[in-house]
Legacy VTK file of the C-alpha trace (Angstrom):
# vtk DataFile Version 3.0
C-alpha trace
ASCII
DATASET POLYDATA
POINTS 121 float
-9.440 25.530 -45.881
-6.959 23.685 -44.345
-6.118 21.326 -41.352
-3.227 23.146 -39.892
-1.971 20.435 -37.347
-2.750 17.811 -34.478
-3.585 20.093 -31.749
-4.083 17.299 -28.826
-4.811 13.506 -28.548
-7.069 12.920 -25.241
-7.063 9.778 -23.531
-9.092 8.473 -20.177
-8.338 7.378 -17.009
-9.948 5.812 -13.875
-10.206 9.037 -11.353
-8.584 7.035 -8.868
-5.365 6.250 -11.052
-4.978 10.107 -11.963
-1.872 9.973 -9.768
-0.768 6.657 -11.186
-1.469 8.544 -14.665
0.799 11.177 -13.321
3.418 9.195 -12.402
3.735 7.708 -15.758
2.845 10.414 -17.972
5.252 12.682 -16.232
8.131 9.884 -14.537
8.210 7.474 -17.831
7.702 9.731 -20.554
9.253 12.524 -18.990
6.299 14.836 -20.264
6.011 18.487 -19.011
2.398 19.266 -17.140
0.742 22.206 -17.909
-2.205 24.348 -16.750
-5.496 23.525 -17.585
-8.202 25.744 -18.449
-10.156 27.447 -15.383
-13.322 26.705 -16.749
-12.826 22.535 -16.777
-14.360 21.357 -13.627
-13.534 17.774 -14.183
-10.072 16.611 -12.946
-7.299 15.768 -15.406
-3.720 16.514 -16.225
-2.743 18.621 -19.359
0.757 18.043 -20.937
2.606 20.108 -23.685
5.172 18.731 -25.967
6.143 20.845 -29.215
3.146 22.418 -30.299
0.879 19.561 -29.307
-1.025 18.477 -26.120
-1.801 15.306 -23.952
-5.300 15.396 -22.170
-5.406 13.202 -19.443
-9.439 12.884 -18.745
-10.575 11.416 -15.206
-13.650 9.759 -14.961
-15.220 8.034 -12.365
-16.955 5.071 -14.680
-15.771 3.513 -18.123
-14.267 5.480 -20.252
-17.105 7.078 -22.830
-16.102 6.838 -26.663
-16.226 10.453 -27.104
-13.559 11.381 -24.151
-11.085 9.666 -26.367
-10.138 12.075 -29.752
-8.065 14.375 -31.701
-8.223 17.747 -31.949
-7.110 20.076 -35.029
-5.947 23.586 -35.416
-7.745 24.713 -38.445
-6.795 28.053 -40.540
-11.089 29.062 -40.821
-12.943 27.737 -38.579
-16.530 29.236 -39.699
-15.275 28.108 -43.394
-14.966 24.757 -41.979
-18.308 24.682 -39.555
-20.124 26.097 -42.935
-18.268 23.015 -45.083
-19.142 20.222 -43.085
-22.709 21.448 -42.587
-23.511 22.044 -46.405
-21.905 18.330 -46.721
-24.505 17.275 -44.130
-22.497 16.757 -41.066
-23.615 17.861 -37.988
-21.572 20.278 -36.019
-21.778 20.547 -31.866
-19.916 23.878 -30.697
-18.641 23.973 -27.550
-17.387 26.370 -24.813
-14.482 28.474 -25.985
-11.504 27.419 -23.709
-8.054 29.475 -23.938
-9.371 31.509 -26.438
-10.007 28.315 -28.787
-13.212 28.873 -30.894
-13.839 25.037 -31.462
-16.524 22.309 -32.276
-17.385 18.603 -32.711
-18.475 16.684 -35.343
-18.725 13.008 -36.191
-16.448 11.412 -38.663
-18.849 8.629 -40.511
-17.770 5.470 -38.468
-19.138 7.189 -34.970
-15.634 8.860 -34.008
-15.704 11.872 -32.236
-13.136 14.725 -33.805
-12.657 18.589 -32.557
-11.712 21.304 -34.592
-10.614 24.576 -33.084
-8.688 27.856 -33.827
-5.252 28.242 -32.150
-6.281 30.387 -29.324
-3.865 32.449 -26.780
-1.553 29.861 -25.502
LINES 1 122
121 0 1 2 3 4 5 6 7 8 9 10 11 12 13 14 15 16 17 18 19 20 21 22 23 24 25 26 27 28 29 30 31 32 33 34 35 36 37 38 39 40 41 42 43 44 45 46 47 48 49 50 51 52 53 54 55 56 57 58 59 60 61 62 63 64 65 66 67 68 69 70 71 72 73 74 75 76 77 78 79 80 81 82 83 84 85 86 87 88 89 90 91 92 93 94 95 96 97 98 99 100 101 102 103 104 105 106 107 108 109 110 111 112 113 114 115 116 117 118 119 120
């Protein structure tokens, strides 16, 4: 089993400074925006750079500590769900998106961390 590499990073934002978010994410850093997934129904901004992704997450109160994370492409990912339970870890699935099989799972200090399969984008 192996971590294959840093799929995305996501960060929050107030949702009224998305277009302030924009404007920097895009006009400073000269990041490319890309399509987001259909099935989000929260607003946001998605960027692409290399094979890795910026999530830009909206919310309308303080930032929660599990918007903030990173995200792996993994090379097995029921190898991995199977690990981390038999080493006691919980695991949360979540919705496929893109065609990413992926889950959740606390690291031991609280953080949040996603691992996923590559998917078809």
């Amino acid at each position: 089993m192996k971590l294959l590499r840093l799929q995305h990073v996501a960060v929050t934002v107030p949702a009224d400074r998305l277009e302030e978010a924009r404007a920097f994410y895009t006009g400073v850093l000269g990041l490319t925006e890309t399509p987001r997934p259909p099935e989000l129904d929260r607003p946001g901004i998605w960027y692409t750079f290399g094979s890795t992704e910026l999530h830009i997450q909206a919310r309308e109160t303080a930032p929660e500590p599990d918007d903030r994370h990173p995200a792996f492409i993994v090379d097995d990912i029921p190898a991995w769900r199977a690990h981390l339970r038999q080493v006691g870890i919980d695991v949360c699935d979540q919705p496929t998106i893109f065609g990413r099989v992926r889950f959740d799972f606390r690291d031991p200090f609280g953080n949040r961390i996603e691992l996923m399969t590559e998917g078809d984008r």
